[in-house]
C-alpha positions in Angstrom: 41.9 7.4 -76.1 41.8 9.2 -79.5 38.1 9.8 -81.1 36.4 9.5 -84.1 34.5 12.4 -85.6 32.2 11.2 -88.0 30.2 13.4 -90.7 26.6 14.2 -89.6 25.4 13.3 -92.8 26.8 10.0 -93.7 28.2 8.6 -90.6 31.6 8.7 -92.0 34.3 8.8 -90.0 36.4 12.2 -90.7 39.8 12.1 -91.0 42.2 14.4 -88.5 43.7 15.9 -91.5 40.1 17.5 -92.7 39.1 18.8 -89.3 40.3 22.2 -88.4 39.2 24.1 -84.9 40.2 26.8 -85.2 38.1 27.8 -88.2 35.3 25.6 -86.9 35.0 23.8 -90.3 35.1 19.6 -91.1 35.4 17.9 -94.4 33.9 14.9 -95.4 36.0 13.1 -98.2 33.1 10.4 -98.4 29.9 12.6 -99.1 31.8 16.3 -99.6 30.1 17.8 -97.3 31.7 21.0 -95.0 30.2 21.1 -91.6 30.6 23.2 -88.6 33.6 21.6 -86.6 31.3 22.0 -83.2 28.7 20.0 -85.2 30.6 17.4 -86.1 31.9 16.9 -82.5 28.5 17.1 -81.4 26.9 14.2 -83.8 30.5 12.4 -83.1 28.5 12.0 -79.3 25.5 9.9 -80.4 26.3 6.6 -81.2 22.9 3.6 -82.5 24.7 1.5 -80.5 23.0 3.2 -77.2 19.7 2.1 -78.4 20.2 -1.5 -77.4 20.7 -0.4 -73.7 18.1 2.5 -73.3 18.1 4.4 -70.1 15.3 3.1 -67.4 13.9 6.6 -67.9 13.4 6.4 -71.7 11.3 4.2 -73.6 10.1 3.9 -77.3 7.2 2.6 -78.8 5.3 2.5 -82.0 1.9 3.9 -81.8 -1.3 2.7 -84.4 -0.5 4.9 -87.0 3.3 3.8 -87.4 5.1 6.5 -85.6 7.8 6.2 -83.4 7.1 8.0 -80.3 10.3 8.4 -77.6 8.6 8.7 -73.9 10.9 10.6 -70.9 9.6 10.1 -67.8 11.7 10.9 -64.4 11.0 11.7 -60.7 13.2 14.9 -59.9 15.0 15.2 -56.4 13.4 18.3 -56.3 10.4 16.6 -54.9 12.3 16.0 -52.1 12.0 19.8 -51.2 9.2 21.5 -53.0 6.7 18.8 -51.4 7.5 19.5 -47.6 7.8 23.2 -48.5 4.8 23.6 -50.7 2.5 21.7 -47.6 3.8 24.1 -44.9 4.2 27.1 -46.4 1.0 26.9 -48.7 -0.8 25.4 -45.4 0.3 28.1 -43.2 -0.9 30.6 -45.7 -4.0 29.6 -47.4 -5.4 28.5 -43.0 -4.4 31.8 -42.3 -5.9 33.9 -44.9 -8.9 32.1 -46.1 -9.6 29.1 -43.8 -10.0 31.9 -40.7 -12.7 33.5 -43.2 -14.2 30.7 -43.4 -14.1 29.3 -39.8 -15.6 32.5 -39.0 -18.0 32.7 -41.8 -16.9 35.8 -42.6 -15.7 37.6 -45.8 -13.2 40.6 -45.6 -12.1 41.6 -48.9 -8.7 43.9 -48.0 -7.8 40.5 -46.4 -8.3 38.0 -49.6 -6.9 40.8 -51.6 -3.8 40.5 -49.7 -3.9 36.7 -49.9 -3.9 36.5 -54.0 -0.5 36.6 -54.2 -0.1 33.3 -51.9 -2.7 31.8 -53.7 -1.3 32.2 -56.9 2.3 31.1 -54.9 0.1 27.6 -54.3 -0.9 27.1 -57.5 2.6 27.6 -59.2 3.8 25.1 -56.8 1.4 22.7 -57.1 1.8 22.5 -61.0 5.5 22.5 -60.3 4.6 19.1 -57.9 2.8 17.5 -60.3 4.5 18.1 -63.5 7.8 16.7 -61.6 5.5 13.6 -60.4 3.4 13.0 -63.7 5.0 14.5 -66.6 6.7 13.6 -69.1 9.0 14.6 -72.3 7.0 12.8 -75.6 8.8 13.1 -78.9 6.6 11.7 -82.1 8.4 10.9 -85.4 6.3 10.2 -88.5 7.3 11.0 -92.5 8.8 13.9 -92.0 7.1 15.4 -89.3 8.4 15.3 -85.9 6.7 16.9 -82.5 8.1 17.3 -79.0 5.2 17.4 -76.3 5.8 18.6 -72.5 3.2 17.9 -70.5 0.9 16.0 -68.0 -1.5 13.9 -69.6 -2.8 15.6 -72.7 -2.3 19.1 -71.4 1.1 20.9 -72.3 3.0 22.7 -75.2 4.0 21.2 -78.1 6.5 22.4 -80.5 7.1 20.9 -84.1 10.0 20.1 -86.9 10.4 18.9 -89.6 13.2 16.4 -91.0 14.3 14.5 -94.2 17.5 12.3 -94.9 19.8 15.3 -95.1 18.7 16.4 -91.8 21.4 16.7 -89.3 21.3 15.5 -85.4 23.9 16.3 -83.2 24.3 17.4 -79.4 24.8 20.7 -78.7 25.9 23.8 -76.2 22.9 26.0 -75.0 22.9 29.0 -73.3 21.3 27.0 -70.4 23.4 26.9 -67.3 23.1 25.0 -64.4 24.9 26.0 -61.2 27.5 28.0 -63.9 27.7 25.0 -66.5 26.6 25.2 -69.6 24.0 23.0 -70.8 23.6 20.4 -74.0 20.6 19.9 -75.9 19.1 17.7 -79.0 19.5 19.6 -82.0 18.1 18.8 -85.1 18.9 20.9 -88.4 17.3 21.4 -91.4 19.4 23.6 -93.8 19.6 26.8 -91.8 17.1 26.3 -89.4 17.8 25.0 -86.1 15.4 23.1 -83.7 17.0 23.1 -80.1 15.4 20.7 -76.9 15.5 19.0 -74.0 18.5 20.9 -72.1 17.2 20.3 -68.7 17.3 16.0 -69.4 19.6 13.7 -68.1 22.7 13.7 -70.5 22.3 9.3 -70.8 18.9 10.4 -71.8 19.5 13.4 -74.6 22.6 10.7 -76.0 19.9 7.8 -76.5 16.8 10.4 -77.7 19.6 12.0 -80.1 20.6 8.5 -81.5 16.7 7.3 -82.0 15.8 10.3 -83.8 19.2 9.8 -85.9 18.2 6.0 -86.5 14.1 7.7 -87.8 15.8 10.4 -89.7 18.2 8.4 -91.7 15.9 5.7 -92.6 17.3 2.9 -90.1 
């Protein structure tokens, strides 16, 4: 089936005759614009028609001050392992270095010393279990400003960007692999700078973020 590139500006589709690989460069003949040939293949993978069927683990919303916000939410398989694991070799541990302390009533230093390292283990994997239960992937859009929250509840990181009309959205290669493959994530441009996210989602999800954020950006 042959594709359509389209410009990542105007939406237009670009002929054959303006796209060449090997220099990496696309013309638009509609809006003039010269865009990276990767780019263009990338934006040429989001299509607003995904929005009328959003993925079960996707949702959008408007909040009370008029913003879009794009919720991911999505129990990982991993669960299936780190919760078993995490129970017996945290509860093996943490009986064995502390809960004989305290059985005994007794408090040997050299001994908890020993046991930080475990307990720090315990805690990494607990975060690990409840982020993969409880959190989510929030991404806030509002006059110009955009924000990208990973978290569980209110606590998290939160990155920003910025974006106009002329901002381009597009899907992208990373240099995040997974077992040897490389990785696509949300990019957003402005200009020269670059704004990179959500590598690790499901690639039904990144396609229907992308084309929300396209349909915010543009004006839609």
């Amino acid at each position: 089936m042959k594709r359509d590139y389209r410009c990542p500006l105007c939406q237009s589709v670009i002929s054959a005759d303006d796209v060449n690989v090997a220099t990496d460069l696309a013309l638009c003949r509609s809006c003039g614009n010269t865009s990276s040939f990767s780019i263009v293949s990338g934006s040429s993978e989001i299509s607003l028609q995904t929005l009328a069927n959003p993925p079960r683990c996707v949702k959008i919303d408007r909040d009370y001050s008029g913003a879009t916000v794009i919720t991911y939410r999505k129990l990982s398989p991993m669960l299936l392992f780190l919760i078993p694991f995490t129970a017996f070799w945290s509860g093996l541990s943490m009986w064995g270095i502390y809960g004989s302390q305290l059985k005994k009533g007794e408090f040997d230093v050299s001994q908890s010393l020993f046991g930080l390292p475990f307990l720090l283990g315990t805690v990494v994997l607990l975060s690990a279990i409840t982020f993969l239960l409880a959190g989510k992937w929030q991404i806030t859009l509002k006059r110009g400003a955009g924000t990208v929250f990973v978290g569980v509840g209110k606590i998290g990181w939160t990155r920003t960007f910025a974006y106009n009309r002329d901002t381009l959205v597009a899907l992208r290669m990373t240099n995040v692999n997974v077992n040897g493959v490389s990785q696509k994530g949300v990019l957003i441009r402005n200009q020269a700078a670059d704004f990179i996210f959500g590598t690790m989602l499901k690639e039904e999800a990144k396609q229907f973020i992308a084309a929300a954020i396209m349909k915010v950006v543009k004006g839609g």
